[in-house]
C-alpha positions as CSV (number, residue, x, y, z in Angstrom):
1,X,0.0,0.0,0.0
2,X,1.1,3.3,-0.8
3,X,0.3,6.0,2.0
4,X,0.9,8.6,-0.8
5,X,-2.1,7.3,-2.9
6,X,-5.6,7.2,-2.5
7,X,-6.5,4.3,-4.5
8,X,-10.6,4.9,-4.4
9,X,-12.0,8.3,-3.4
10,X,-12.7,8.7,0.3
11,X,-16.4,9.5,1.7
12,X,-17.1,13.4,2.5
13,X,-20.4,13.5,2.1
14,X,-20.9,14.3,6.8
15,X,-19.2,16.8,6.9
16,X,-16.3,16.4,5.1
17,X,-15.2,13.7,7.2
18,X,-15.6,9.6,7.8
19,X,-16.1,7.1,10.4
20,X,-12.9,4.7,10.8
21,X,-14.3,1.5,12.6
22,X,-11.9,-0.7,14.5
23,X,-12.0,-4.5,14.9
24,X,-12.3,-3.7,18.5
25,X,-15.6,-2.5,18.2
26,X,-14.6,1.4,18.6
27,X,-14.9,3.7,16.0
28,X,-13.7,7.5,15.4
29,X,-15.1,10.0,12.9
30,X,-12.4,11.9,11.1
31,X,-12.5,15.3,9.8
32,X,-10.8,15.2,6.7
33,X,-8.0,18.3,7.2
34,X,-7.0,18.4,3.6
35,X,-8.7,20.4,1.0
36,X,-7.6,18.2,-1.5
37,X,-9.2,15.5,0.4
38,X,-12.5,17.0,0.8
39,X,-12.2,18.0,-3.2
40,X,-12.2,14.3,-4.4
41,X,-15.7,13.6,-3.6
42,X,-17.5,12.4,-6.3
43,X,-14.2,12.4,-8.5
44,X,-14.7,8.3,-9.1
45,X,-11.8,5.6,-9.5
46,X,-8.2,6.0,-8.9
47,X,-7.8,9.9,-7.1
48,X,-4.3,9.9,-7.2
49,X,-1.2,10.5,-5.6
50,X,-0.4,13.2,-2.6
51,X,2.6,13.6,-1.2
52,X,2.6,14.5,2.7
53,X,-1.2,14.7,2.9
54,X,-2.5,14.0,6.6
55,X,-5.6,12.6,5.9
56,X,-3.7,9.4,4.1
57,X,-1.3,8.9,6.7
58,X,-4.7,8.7,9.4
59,X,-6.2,6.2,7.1
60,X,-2.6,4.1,7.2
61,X,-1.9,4.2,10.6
62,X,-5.9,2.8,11.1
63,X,-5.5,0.0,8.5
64,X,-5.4,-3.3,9.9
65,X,-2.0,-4.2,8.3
66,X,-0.2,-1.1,7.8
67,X,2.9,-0.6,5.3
68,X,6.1,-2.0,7.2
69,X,8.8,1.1,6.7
C-alpha cells in the first residue's frame, strides 16, 4: 500500500469527514484536514497520488496491516 495514494475516493459527504471503525468494536469519525481530500468527492476511481497529505497517513496508521517502513 502506498500512504501517498488514494487508491478509491474517500467519503465526505458528513461533513467532510468519515467514520474509521476498529475491529475492537470502537470507532472514530475523522475530519478530513486536507482540501484536496475534501475536493475528491465524487471524482470516481483512482484519485491519485499526494505527497505529505494527513488525511492518508490517518487512514494508514488505522488500516489493519499497515505498510512496514
Amino acid at each position: 500500500m502506498n500512504v501517498d495514494q488514494w487508491q478509491n475516493y474517500p467519503g465526505a459527504r458528513h461533513g467532510n469527514s468519515s467514520g474509521l471503525s476498529f475491529a475492537d468494536g470502537h470507532s472514530e469519525v475523522w475530519r478530513w484536514v486536507e482540501p484536496t481530500t475534501a475536493g475528491l468527492k465524487g471524482s470516481g476511481g483512482f484519485a491519485g497520488t499526494f505527497k505529505g497529505n494527513r488525511d492518508l497517513k490517518r487512514v494508514a496508521q488505522a488500516y489493519i496491516d499497515p505498510p512496514k517502513p
